[in-house]
C-alpha positions as CSV (number, residue, x, y, z in Angstrom):
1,X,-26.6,-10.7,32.5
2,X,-25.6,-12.5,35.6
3,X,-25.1,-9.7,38.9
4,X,-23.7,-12.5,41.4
5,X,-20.6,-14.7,40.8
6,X,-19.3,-17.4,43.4
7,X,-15.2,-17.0,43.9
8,X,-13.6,-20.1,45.0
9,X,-10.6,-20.0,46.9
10,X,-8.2,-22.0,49.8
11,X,-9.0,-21.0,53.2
12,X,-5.5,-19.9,54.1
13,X,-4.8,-15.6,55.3
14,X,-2.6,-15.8,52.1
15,X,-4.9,-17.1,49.8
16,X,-8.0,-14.8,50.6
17,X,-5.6,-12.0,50.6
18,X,-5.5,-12.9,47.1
19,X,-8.7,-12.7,46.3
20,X,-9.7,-9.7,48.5
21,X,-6.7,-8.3,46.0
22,X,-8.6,-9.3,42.9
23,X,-12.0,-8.4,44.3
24,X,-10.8,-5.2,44.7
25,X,-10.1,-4.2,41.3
26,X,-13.2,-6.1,39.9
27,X,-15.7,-4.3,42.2
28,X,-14.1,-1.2,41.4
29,X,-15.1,-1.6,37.8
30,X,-18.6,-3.4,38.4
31,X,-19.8,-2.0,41.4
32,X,-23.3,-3.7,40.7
33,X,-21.8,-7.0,40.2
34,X,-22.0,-9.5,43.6
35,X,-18.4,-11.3,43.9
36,X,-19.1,-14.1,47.1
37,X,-16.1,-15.8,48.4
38,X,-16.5,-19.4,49.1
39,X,-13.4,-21.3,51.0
40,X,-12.6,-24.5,50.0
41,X,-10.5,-27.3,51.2
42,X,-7.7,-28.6,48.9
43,X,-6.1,-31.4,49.4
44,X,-2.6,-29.9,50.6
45,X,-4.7,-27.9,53.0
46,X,-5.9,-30.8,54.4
47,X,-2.2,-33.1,54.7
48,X,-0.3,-30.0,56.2
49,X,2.2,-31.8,57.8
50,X,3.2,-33.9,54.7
51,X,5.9,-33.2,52.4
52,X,4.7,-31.5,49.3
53,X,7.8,-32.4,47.3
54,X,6.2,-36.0,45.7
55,X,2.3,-35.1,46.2
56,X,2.8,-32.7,42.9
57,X,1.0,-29.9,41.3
58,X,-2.4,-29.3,41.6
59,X,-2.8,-30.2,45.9
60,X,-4.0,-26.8,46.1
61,X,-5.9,-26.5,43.3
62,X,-8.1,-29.8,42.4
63,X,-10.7,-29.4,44.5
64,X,-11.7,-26.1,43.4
65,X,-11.8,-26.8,39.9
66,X,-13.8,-29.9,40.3
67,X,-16.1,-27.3,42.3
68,X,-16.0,-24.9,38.7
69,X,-16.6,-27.9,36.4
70,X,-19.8,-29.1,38.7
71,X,-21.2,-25.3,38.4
72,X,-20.8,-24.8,41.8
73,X,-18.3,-21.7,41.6
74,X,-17.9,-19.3,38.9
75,X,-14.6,-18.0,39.0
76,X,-11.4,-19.3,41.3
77,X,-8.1,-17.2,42.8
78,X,-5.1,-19.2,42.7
79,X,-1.6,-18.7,43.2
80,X,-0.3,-19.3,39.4
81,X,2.6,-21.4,40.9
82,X,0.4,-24.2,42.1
83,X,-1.6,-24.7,39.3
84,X,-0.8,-27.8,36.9
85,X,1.0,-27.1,33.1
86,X,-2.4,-28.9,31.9
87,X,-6.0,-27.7,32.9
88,X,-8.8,-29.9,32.7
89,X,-10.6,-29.8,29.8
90,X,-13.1,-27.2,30.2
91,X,-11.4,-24.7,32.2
92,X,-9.3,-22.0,31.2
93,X,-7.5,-18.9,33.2
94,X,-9.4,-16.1,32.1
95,X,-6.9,-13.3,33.6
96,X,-3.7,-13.1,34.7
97,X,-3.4,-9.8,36.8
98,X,-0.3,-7.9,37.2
99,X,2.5,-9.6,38.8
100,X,3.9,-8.8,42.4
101,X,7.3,-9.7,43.3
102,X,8.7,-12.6,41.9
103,X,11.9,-13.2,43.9
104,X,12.2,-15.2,46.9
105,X,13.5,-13.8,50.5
106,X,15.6,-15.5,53.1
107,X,14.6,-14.8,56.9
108,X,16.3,-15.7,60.0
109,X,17.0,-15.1,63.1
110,X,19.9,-12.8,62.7
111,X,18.5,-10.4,59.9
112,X,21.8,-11.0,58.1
113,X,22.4,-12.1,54.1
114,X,22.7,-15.2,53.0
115,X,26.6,-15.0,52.2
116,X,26.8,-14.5,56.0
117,X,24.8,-17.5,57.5
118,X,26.9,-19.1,60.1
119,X,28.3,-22.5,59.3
120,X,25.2,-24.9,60.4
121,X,22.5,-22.9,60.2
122,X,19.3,-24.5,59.9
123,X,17.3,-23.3,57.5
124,X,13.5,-24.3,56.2
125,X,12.3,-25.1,53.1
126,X,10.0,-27.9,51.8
127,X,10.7,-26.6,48.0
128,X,13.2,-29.2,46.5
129,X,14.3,-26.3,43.9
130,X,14.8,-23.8,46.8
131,X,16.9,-26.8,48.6
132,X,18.8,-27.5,45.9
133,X,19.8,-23.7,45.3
134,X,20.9,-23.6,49.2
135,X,23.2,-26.7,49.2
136,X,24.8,-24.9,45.7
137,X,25.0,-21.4,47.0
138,X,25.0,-21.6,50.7
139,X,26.5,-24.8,51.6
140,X,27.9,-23.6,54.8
141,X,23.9,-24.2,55.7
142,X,21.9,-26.7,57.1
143,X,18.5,-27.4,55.0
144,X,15.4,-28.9,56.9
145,X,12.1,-29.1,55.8
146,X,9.0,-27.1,56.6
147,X,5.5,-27.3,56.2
148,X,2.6,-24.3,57.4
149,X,1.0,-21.1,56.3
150,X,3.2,-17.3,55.9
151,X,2.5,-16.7,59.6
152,X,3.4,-20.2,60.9
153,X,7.3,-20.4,58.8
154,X,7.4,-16.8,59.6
155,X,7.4,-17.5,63.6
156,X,9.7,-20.8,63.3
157,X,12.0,-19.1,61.3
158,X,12.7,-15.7,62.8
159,X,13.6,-17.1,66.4
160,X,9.8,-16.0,68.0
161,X,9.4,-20.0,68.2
162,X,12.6,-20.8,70.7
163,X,11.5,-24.4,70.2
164,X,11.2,-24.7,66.8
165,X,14.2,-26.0,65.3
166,X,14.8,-23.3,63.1
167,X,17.3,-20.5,62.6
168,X,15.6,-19.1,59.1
169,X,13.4,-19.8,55.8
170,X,13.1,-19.3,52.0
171,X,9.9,-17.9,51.4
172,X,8.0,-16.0,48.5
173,X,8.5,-12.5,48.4
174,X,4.9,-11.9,47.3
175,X,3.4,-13.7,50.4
176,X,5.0,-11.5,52.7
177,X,4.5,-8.5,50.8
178,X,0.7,-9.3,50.9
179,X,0.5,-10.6,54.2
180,X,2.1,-7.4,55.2
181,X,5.4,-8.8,56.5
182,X,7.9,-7.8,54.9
183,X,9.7,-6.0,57.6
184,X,10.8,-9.4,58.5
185,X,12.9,-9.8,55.3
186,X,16.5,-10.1,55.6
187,X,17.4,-10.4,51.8
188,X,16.0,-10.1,48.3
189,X,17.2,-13.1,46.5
190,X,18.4,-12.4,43.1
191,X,16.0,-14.1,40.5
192,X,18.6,-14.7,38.2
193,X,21.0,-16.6,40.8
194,X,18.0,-18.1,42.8
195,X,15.6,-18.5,40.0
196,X,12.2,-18.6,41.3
197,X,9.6,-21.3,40.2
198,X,7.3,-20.8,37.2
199,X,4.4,-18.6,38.1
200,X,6.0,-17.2,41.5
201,X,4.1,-13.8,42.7
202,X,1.7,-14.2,39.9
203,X,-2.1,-14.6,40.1
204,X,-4.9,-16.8,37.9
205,X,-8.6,-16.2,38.0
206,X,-9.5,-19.9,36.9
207,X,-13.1,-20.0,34.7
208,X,-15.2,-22.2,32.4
209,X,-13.3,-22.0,29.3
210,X,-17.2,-21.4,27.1
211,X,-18.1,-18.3,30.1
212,X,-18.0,-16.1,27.4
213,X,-19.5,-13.4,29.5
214,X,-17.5,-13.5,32.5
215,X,-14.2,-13.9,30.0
216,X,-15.4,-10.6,29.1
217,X,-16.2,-9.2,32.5
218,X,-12.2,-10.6,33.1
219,X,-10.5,-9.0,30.5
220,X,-9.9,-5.7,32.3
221,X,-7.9,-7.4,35.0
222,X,-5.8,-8.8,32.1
223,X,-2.0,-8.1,32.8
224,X,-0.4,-8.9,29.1
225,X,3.3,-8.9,30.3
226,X,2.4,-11.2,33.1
227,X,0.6,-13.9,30.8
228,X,3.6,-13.8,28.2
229,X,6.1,-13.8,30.6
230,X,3.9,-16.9,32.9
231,X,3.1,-18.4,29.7
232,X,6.8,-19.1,28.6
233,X,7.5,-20.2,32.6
234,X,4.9,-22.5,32.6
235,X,5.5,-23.6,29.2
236,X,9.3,-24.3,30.0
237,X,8.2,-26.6,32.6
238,X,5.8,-28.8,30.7
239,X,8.4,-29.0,28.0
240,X,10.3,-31.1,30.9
241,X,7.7,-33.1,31.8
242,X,4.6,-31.4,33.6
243,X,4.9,-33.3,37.0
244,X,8.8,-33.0,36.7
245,X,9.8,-33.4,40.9
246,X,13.3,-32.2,40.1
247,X,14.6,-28.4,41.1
248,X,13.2,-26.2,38.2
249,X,13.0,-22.5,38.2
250,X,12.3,-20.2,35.6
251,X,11.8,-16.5,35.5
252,X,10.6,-14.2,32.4
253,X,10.3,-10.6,32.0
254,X,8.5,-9.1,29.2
255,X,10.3,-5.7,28.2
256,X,8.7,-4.0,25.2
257,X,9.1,-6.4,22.1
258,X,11.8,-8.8,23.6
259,X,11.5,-11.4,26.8
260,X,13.9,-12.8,28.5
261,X,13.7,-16.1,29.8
262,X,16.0,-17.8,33.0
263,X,15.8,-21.4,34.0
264,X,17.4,-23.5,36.1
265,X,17.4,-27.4,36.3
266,X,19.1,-29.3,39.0
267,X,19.8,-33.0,41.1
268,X,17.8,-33.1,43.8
269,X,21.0,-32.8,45.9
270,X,22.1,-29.7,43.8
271,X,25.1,-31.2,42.9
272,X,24.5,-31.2,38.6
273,X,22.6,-27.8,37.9
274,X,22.1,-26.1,34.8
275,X,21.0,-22.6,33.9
276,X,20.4,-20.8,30.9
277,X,19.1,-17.5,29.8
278,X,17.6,-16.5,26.4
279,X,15.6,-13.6,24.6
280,X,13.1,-13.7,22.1
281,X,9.6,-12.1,20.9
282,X,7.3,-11.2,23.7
283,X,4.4,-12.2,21.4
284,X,6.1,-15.7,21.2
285,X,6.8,-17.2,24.6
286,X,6.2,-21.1,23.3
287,X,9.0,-20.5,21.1
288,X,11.4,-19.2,24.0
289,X,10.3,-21.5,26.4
290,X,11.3,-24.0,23.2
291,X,15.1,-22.2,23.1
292,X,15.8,-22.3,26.8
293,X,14.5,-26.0,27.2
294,X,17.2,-27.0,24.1
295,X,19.8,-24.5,26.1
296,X,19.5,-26.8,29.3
297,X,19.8,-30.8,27.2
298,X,23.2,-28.8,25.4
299,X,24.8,-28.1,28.5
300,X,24.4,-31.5,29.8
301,X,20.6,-31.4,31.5
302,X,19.4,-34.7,29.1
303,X,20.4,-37.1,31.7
304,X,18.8,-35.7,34.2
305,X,15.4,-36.0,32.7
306,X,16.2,-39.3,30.9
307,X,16.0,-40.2,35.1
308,X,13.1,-38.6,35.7
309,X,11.2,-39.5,32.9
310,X,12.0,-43.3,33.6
311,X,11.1,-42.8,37.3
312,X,8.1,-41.5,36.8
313,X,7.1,-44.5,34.7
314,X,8.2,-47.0,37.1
């Protein structure tokens, strides 16, 4: 049995956060096992001024996984959210641990909701899906992009940058909950009205799918209602197209037997949006992901796609 395992990860406070947070719980179960952290440069790491809506899914992730496949790592951290619908053949998530929180959180200068955002306030997002969902329910706002890590949104968005342009931000509740920064949080956005992307707050440890032994040595950090839940998310998405660049969100939540599945699919200018929400079997997330994808083209979503579909093969 192997004692010493190589854990790739980004470079970023957020990102080894992360993986101190899964390190954790796996050297408290093998305390004679050696888990060594080894930072590696993604490609959105290494473009952080560039927009990320257009570069895709997978910026964050690419790198690392050609790292796994070469042998180089064992085992990767990654933010579920970033990781492509598709894995390359060969690799395989081999836990999903229990999810933090999936909502997202608006900060700004003032500390106040945002129902009560003053007419022109300029708030930062680079997330087309977070865009969209400010021009539809807080149109009184100004949207402008923004690109850096927790801390660096944090600082242009809560007035501590006079010169930054800035008034607030959308961010993940998760980051700021592990960067311990939450204090800074003005409002818990409901993930029903401001559905969160697939994967949101949720971990993958990222393996050789034929590591038989290290599958094993995963399977304690194993969160089922987070992989059912993530799995019909995820699956939702590739159902629209895997490297769909329209606003998506979708949010599950496994209770006992039944989950419940909300998406959202809008115009990039959030002017045609559709929602939907349906239940089914925990145990059969494909299927639900199936419902809610069928719920969007009835009321009216088809067209949307039909665009997308022929843009992307332009």
């Amino acid at each position: 049995m192997r004692k010493t395992f190589k854990v790739g990860t980004r470079g970023s406070g957020l990102a080894l956060r992360q993986t101190e947070e899964v390190l954790t719980t796996l050297r408290g179960l093998y305390p004679d096992l050696d888990f060594q952290v080894e930072v590696v440069r993604t490609q959105g790491d290494a473009n952080p001024t560039a927009p990320l809506a257009g570069m895709g899914l997978g910026i964050f992730v690419k790198e690392i996984e050609r790292q796994l496949l070469d042998g180089t790592l064992d085992m990767a951290v990654h933010s579920l959210k970033d990781m492509p619908t598709e894995l390359p053949d060969g690799l395989a998530i081999g836990a999903t641990p229990k999810r933090a929180d999936p909502r997202d959180v608006l900060v700004n200068r003032w500390n106040c909701r945002l129902s009560d955002l003053p007419t022109g306030a300029r708030i930062g997002t680079s997330s087309p899906r977070r865009q969209a969902l400010l021009q539809t329910l807080c149109p009184q706002a100004t949207v402008l992009p923004i690109r850096g890590n927790v801390d660096t949104r944090l600082s242009k968005a809560t007035g501590d940058d006079p010169d930054s342009g800035y008034d607030g931000a959308v961010l993940a509740a998760a980051g700021l909950a592990r960067m311990g920064l939450t204090g800074h949080i003005a409002e818990y956005l409901s993930a029903q009205r401001f559905v969160p992307p697939p994967g949101q707050g949720a971990l993958a440890i990222e393996v050789r799918a034929n590591d038989a032994e290290l599958m094993d040595i995963l399977r304690p950090a194993e969160d089922p209602e987070t992989r059912f839940a993530a799995t019909a998310e995820r699956a939702f998405l590739e159902k629209l197209g895997g490297g769909c660049q329209l606003p998506v969100g979708a949010y599950g939540r496994a209770q006992g037997e039944a989950l419940y599945l909300t998406v959202f699919l809008s115009s990039p200018d959030g002017q045609k949006a559709f929602r939907a929400k349906v239940e089914g079997l925990t145990h059969d997330p494909l299927q639900l992901a199936s419902d809610a994808y069928l719920a969007v083209l009835e009321r009216g979503g088809g067209p949307l796609l039909e665009v997308e579909w022929e843009e992307l093969g332009s």
